[in-house]
C-alpha positions in Angstrom: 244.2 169.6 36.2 242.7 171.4 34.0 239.0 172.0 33.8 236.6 172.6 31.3 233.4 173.4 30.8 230.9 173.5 27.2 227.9 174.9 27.0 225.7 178.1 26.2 226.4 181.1 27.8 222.4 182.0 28.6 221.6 178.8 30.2 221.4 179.4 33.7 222.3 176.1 34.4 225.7 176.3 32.6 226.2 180.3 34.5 225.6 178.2 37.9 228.3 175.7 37.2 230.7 178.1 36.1 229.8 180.4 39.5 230.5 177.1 41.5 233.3 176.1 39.3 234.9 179.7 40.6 234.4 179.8 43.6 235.5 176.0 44.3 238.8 176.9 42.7 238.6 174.9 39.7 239.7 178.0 37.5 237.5 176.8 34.5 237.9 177.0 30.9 234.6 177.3 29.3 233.9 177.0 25.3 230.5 177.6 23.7 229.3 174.3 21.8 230.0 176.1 18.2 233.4 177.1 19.1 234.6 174.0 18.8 236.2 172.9 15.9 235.9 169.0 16.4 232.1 169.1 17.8 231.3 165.5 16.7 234.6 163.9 17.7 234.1 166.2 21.6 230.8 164.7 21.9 232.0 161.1 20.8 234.2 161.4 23.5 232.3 162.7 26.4 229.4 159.5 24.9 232.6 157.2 25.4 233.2 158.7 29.1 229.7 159.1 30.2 227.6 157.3 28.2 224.7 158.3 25.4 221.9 158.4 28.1 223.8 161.5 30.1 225.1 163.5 27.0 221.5 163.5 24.7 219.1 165.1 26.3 215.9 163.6 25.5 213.8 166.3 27.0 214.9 168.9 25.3 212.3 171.1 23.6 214.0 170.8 20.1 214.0 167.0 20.4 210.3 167.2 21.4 209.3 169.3 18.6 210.5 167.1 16.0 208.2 164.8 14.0 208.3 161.3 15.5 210.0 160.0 12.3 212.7 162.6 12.5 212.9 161.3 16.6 212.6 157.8 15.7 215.8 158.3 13.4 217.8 159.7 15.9 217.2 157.5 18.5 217.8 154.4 16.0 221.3 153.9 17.3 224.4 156.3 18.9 225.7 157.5 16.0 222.6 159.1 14.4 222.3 160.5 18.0 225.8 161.8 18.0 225.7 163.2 14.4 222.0 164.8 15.7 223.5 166.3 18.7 226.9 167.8 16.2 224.1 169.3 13.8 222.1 171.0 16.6 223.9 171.2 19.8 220.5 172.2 22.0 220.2 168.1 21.6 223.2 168.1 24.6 222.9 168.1 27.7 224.5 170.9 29.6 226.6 171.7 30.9 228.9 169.1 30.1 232.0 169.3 32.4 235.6 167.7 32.1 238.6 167.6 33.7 240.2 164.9 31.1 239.0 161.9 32.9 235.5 162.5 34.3 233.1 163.7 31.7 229.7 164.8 33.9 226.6 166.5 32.1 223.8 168.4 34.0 224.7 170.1 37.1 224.1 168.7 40.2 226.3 170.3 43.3 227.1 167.5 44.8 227.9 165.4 41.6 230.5 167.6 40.8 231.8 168.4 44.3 232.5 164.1 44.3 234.0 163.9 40.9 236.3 167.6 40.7 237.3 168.4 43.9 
């Protein structure tokens, strides 16, 4: 299995995850959201997988900032959310985790303990 994990590399959340991740085993991979070549068509996927409502984060402080026309446009409908979260990345939730089947945003301990191990 392999597993992988995308965020930033100063969140503390994400550098818990990846602690937990190592010491469960799991031998992560983890990528920084602008490494990835395909950003739109990796968060298209984890939306598929886990659903719009886990993978945009709502409450970030850059989504908060934003006039509420600019919000109102990119909560019209998934895609503008998608293309929103490709453009600026802080728009994801993270860490989003995967091991190819399970796609799981946030970290919550046991969350992940049920779905990777």
């Amino acid at each position: 299995m392999t597993f992988r994990i995308f965020g930033y590399p100063g969140c503390t959340t994400v550098k818990k995850a990846r602690e937990w991740a190592e010491a469960s085993g799991l031998d992560p991979q983890y990528a920084h959201f602008s490494a990835l070549e395909n950003l739109e068509e990796e968060i298209a996927a984890w939306v598929k997988a886990a659903g719009i409502d886990a993978v945009f984060n709502a409450r970030a402080q850059t989504f908060r900032k934003m006039p509420a026309e600019e919000q109102a446009a990119i909560v019209a409908d998934d895609a503008a959310k998608i293309a929103a979260m490709a453009a600026d990345p802080r728009l994801i939730k993270r860490p989003v985790a995967t091991d190819g089947r399970t796609v799981l945003t946030g970290f919550r301990q046991a969350d992940w303990e049920n779905a990777f191990l």
